[in-house]
C-alpha positions in Angstrom: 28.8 -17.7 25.6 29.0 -15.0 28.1 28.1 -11.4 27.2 31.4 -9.4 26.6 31.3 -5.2 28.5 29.3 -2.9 26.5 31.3 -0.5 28.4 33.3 1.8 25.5 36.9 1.6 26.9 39.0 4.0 28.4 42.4 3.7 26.5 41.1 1.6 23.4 44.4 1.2 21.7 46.2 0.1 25.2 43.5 -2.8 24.8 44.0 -3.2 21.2 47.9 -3.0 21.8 47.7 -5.9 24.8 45.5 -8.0 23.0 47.9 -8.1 19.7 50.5 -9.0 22.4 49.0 -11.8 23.7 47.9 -13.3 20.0 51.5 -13.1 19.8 52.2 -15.9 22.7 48.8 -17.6 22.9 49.9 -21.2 20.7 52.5 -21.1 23.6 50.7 -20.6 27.1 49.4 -24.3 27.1 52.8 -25.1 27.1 53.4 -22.8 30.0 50.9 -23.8 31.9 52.4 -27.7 31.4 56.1 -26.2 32.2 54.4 -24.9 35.6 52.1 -27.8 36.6 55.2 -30.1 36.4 57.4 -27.6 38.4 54.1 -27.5 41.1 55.9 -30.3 42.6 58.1 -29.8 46.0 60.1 -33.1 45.1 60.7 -32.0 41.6 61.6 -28.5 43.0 64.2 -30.2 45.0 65.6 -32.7 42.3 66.4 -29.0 40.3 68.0 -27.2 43.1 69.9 -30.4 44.6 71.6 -30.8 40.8 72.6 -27.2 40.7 75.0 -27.8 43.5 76.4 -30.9 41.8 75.9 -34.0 39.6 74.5 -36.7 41.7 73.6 -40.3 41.2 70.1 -41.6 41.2 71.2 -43.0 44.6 72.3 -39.8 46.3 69.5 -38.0 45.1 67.2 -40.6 46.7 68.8 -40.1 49.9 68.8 -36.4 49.9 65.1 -36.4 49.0 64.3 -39.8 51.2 62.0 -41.4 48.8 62.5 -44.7 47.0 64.9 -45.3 44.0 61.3 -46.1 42.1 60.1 -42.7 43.2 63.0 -40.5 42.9 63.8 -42.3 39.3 59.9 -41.4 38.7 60.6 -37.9 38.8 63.3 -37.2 37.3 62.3 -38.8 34.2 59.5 -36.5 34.2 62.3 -34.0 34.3 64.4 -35.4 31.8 61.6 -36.3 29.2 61.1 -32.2 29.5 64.9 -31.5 28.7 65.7 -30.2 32.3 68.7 -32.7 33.1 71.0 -34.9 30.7 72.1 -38.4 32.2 75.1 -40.1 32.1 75.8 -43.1 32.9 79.2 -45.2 34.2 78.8 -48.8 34.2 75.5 -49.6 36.1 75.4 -46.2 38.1 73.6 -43.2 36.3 74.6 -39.9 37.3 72.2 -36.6 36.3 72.6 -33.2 36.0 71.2 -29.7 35.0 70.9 -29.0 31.4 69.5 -25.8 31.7 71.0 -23.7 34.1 68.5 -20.9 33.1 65.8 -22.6 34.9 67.3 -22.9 38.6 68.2 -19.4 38.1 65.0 -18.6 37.5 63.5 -20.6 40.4 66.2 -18.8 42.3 64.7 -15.7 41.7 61.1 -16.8 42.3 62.9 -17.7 46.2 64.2 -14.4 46.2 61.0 -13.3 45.2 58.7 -14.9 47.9 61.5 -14.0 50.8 60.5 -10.5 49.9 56.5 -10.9 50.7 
C-alpha cells in the first residue's frame, strides 16, 4: 500500500467536501469508464454522428463508413446492446437510428470543444 501525505491540508473541509462527492458517484465510474472505452472508437464515433443526420440502413451505413456489412453490423450491435440506437426493421432490410439524442449532442460539444484548443 502506498504511504498516503502526512502533509496537514490546506483547506481540510474542501477535501472532506470533494471526497463525500465522489463516494457519491464512485459505484458508477466503472460504468463511465466502459461508456468511454466503447466511444474510443473512430468507427463507432461515426456510426453516432452519421445516424443523427438520418436513419440509415445497415447497407448505407457500410458505405458511408466503407467497411464490411460483418464489420459495420459488428459495431453497431455494440451500440445497440448499450442502448444508443433502436432498430427497425422492414422485411429483410434493417434500418437504425439514435435513441438518445443526448449523447451526439454531447459529442457535439466535445467537437466544439477540441476546435477551440
Amino acid at each position: 500500500m502506498t504511504e498516503l501525505c502526512k502533509t496537514t491540508c490546506f483547506d481540510q473541509d474542501k477535501v472532506e467536501h470533494i471526497k463525500i462527492s465522489l463516494a457519491k458517484v464512485e459505484q458508477k465510474l466503472p460504468d463511465l469508464a466502459d461508456f468511454y472505452k466503447l466511444l474510443g472508437n473512430n468507427t463507432r464515433l461515426k456510426i453516432l454522428l452519421s445516424l443523427n443526420e438520418a436513419e440509415l440502413c445497415v447497407c448505407d451505413i457500410a458505405h458511408v463508413l466503407e467497411l464490411s456489412m460483418a464489420a459495420t453490423s459488428h459495431q453497431l450491435k455494440l451500440l445497440r446492446d448499450q442502448g444508443w440506437l433502436k432498430k427497425r426493421e422492414d422485411g429483410k432490410m434493417v434500418y437504425y437510428r439514435l435513441h438518445n439524442i443526448e449523447l451526439v449532442n454531447a459529442l457535439k460539444g466535445d467537437l466544439d470543444l477540441l476546435k477551440t484548443r
